[in-house]
C-alpha positions in Angstrom: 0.0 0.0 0.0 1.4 3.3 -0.8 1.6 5.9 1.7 1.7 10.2 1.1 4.8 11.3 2.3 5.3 15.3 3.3 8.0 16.9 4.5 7.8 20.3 6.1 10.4 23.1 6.9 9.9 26.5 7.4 12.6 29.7 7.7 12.2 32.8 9.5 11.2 33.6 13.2 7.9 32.3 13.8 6.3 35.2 16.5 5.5 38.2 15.7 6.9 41.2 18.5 10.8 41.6 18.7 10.9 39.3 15.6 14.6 38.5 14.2 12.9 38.4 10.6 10.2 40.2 8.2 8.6 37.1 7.0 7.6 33.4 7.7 8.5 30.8 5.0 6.7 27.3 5.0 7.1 24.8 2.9 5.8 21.1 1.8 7.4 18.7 -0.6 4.1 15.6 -0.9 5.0 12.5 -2.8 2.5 10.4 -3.9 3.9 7.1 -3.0 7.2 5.2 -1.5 8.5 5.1 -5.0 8.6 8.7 -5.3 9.8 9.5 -2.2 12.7 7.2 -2.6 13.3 8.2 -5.7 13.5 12.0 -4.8 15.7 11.3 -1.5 17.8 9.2 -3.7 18.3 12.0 -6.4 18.8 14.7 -3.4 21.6 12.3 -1.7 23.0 12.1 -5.3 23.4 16.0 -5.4 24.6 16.1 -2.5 27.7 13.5 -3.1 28.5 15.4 -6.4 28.9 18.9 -4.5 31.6 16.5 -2.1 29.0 16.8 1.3 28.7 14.3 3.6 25.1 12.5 3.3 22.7 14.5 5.9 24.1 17.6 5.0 21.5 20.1 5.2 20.5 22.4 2.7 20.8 26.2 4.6 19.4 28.2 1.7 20.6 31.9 3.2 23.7 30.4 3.6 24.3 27.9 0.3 25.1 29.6 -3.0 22.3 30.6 -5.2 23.7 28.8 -8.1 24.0 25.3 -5.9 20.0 25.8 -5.0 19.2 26.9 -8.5 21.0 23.8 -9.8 19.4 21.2 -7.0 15.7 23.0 -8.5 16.7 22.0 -11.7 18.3 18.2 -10.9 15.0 17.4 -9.0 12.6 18.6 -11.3 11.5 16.0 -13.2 10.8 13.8 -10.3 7.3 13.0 -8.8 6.6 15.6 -5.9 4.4 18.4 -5.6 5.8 21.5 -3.3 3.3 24.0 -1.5 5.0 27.5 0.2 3.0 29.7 2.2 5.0 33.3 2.6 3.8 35.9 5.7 4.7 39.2 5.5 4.7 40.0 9.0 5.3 43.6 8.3 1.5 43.9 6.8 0.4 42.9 10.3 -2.2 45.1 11.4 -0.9 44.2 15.0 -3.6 46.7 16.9 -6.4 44.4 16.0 -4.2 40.8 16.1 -6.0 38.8 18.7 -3.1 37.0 19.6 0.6 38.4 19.6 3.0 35.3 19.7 3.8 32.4 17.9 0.1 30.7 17.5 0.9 32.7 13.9 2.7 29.5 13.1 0.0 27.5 13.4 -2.2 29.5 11.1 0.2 29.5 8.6 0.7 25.8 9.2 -2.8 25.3 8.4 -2.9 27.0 5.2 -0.3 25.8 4.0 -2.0 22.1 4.5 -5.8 22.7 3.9 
């Protein structure tokens, strides 16, 4: 039986006051199946041994060179995956009528990003 697979990360500084960062990043890779998921983990491992990293290095996109990300787009791109981002400004806040002030923000975002 095949099973969906997702894999979420997200990048920024999840609350709101005294935040480190402007916006929220989420994102979700779903494969369809084991196969696909494999396959895709297999083809990121791959990229990774060609660049000379060790196998669970991660990906730090503000800190990995533009050209490396742009090429790992392009070697994965003809695999089976569909990818989902959610981006929140948090300076178009209107913080004077926000309900709540910390991080339950995540979890909104969390659930658009899913629904």
């Amino acid at each position: 039986m095949n099973k969906r697979h997702i894999a979420i990360d997200a990048s920024g500084d999840a609350g709101i006051l005294n935040s480190d960062t402007d916006q929220l990043v989420v994102a979700a890779v779903i494969t369809e199946s084991d196969e696909s998921k494999n396959k895709l983990y297999e083809a990121i491992d791959l990229f990774r041994l060609r660049l000379g990293w060790i196998d669970k290095h991660e990906f730090k996109f503000s800190k990995t060179e533009k050209c490396i990300i742009i090429n790992l787009i392009n070697f994965i791109n003809d695999f089976e995956y569909t990818a989902y981002v959610v981006v929140l400004d948090k300076t178009k806040i209107d913080l004077e009528n926000l309900p709540i002030k910390k991080t339950p923000i995540y979890n909104q975002v969390m659930k658009d990003l899913l629904l």
